[in-house]
C-alpha positions in Angstrom: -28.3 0.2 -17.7 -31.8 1.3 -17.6 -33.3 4.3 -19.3 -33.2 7.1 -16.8 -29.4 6.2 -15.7 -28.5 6.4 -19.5 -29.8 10.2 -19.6 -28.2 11.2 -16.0 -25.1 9.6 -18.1 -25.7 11.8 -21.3 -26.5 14.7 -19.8 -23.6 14.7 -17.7 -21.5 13.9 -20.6 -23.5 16.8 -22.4 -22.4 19.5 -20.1 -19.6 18.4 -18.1 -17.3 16.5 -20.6 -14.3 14.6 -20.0 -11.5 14.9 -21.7 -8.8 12.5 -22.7 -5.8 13.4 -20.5 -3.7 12.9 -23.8 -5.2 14.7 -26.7 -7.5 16.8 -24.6 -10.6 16.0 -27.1 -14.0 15.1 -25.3 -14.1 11.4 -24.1 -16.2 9.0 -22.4 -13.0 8.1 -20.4 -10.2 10.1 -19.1 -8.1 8.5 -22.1 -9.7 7.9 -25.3 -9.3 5.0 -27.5 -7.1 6.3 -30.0 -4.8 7.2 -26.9 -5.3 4.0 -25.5 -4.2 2.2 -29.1 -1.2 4.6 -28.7 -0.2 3.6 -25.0 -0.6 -0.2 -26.7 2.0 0.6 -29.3 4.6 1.6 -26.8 3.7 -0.7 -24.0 6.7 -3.2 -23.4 7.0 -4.6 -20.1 10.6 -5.4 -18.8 12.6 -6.4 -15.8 14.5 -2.8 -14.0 17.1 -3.8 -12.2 17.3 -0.7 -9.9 21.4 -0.2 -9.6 23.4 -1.8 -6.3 19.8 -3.5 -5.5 19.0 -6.9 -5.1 15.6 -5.7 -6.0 14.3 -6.5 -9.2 10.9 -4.6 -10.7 8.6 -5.4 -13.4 7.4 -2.3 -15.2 5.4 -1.0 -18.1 6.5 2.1 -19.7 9.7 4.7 -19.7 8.9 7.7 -17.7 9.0 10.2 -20.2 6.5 12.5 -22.9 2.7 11.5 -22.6 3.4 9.0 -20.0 5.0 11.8 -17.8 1.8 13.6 -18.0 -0.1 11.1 -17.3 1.1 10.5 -14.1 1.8 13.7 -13.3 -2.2 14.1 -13.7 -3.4 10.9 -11.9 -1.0 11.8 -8.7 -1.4 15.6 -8.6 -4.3 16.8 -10.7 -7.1 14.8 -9.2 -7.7 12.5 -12.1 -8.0 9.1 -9.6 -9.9 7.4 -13.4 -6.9 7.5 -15.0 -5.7 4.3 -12.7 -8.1 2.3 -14.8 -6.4 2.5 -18.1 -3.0 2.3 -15.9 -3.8 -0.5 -14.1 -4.9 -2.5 -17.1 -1.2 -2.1 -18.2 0.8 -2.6 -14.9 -2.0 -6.4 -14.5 -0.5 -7.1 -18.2 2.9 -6.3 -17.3 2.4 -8.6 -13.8 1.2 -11.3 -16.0 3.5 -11.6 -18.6 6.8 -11.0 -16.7 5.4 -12.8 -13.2 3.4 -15.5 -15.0 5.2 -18.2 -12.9 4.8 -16.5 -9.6 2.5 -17.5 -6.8 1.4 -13.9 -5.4 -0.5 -14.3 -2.1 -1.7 -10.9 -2.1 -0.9 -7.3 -3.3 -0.1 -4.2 -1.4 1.0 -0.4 -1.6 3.4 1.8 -0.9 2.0 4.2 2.4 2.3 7.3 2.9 2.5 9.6 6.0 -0.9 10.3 7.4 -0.2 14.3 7.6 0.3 13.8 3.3 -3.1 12.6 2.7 -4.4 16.3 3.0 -1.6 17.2 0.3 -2.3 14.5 -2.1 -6.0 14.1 -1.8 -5.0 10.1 -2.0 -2.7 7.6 -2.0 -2.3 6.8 -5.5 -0.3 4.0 -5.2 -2.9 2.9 -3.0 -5.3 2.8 -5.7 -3.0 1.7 -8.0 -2.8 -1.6 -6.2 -6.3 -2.3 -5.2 -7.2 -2.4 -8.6 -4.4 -4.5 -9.9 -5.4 -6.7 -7.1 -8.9 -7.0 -8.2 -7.9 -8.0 -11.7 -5.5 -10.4 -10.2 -8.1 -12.2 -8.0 -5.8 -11.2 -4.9 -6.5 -9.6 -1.4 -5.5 -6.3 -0.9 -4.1 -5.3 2.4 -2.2 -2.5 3.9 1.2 -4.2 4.7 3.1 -0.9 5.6 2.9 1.6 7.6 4.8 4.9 7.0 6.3 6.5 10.7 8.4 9.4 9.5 7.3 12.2 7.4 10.1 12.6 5.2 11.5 14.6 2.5 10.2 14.4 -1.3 12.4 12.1 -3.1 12.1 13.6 -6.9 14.5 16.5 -5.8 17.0 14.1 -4.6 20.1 12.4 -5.8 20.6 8.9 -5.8 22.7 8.7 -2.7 20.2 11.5 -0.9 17.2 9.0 -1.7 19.0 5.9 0.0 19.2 8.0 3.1 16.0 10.0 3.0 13.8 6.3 2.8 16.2 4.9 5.4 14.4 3.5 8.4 11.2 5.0 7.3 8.6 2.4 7.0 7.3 -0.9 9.4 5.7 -4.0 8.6 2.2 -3.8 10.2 2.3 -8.4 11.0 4.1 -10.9 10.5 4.2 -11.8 6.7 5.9 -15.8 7.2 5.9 -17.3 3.6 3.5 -14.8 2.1 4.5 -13.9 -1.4 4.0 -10.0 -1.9 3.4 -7.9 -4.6 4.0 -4.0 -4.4 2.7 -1.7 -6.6 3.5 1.4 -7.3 3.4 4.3 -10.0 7.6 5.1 -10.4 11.0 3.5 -10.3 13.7 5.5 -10.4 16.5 4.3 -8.1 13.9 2.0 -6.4 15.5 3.1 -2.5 11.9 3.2 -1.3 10.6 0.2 -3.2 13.6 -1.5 -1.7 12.9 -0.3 1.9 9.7 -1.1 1.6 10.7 -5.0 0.1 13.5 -5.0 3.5 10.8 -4.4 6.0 8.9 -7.0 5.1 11.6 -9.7 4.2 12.1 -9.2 7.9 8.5 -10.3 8.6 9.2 -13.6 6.8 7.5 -12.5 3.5 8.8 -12.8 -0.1 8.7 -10.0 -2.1 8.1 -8.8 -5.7 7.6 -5.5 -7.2 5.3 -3.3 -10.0 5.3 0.0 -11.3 3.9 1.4 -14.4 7.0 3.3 -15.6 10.5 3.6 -15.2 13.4 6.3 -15.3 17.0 5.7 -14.1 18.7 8.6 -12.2 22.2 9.3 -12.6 24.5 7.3 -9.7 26.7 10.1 -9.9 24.2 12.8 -9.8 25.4 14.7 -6.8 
């Protein structure tokens, strides 16, 4: 970094600091390193078995306390950095749990075009683009989304099967591709699993990611 770049950098830092999405204390990224040490203590990748799925999820943290905020930030509050310190975890998690697994290349979970004016972006989008750089994979949009339907996160579990039914289509045919999806959430994992069906039926194999987990009643009505 040459001189001049370095004071654009401290200036801005000067009067427009960020702050760690955690602790809220100034930060030269959106989390800081004591919050990242933290995130270390309590990172544990494991398998989720979403319930009644043959689908089968690696995934980083449980979906609760500063996690929860987090991603409640990254997805909601315009903090698109915060998918650097996220995807560092979720590649980990891949590499550890997936070690023996060829991927071919990594997609995303879409969303309907009309949404991208609600959500500013598709942060599972970005997400996997930069799990698939760290990966050494190509990123490519698998999916397409055809039917803008309701939110899942106000849903029960057997509202969420239905609501994802039907809703997504393979863009190509996928023949012995190994796939990785990314994404920031399991709960039930009915669009994760809709998502793995549609492209099962273009011939590919499928695997999943998500950076944290929660498990939704079954008999949540």
């Amino acid at each position: 970094m040459n001189v001049l770049n370095w004071i654009k950098k401290y200036i801005n830092f000067v009067l427009f600091p960020i702050k760690c999405v955690i602790c809220n204390k100034k930060s030269q990224n959106y989390i800081c390193n004591n919050c990242k040490n933290y995130l270390k203590s309590i990172f544990k990748p494991k398998i989720v078995d979403s319930i009644r799925y043959e689908l089968t999820c690696v995934s980083c943290f449980e979906y609760k306390n500063e996690i929860r905020d987090i991603i409640h930030k990254f997805k909601f509050k315009n903090c698109k950095d915060i998918a650097l310190v996220l995807s560092d975890f979720l590649y980990l998690g891949i590499k550890k749990i997936f070690k023996d697994e060829k991927i071919d290349l990594v997609t995303f979970v879409p969303i309907f075009p009309s949404s991208q004016d609600d959500l500013k972006y598709n942060h599972s989008e970005i997400l996997a683009k930069k799990v698939a750089k760290k990966l050494g994979k190509p990123i490519k949009n698998c999916l397409k989304k055809i039917y803008n339907n309701k939110k899942q996160h106000k849903l029960s579990f057997y509202e969420r099967q239905k609501n994802v039914k039907n809703v997504y289509k393979s863009l190509e045919n996928f023949k012995n591709k190994k796939i990785l999806i990314c994404d920031d959430i399991i709960t039930t994992g009915s669009t994760l699993l809709e998502c793995k069906t549609e492209l099962e039926k273009s011939g590919a194999k499928v695997l999943c990611a998500t950076v944290a987990f929660t498990v939704l009643d079954i008999l949540d009505k």
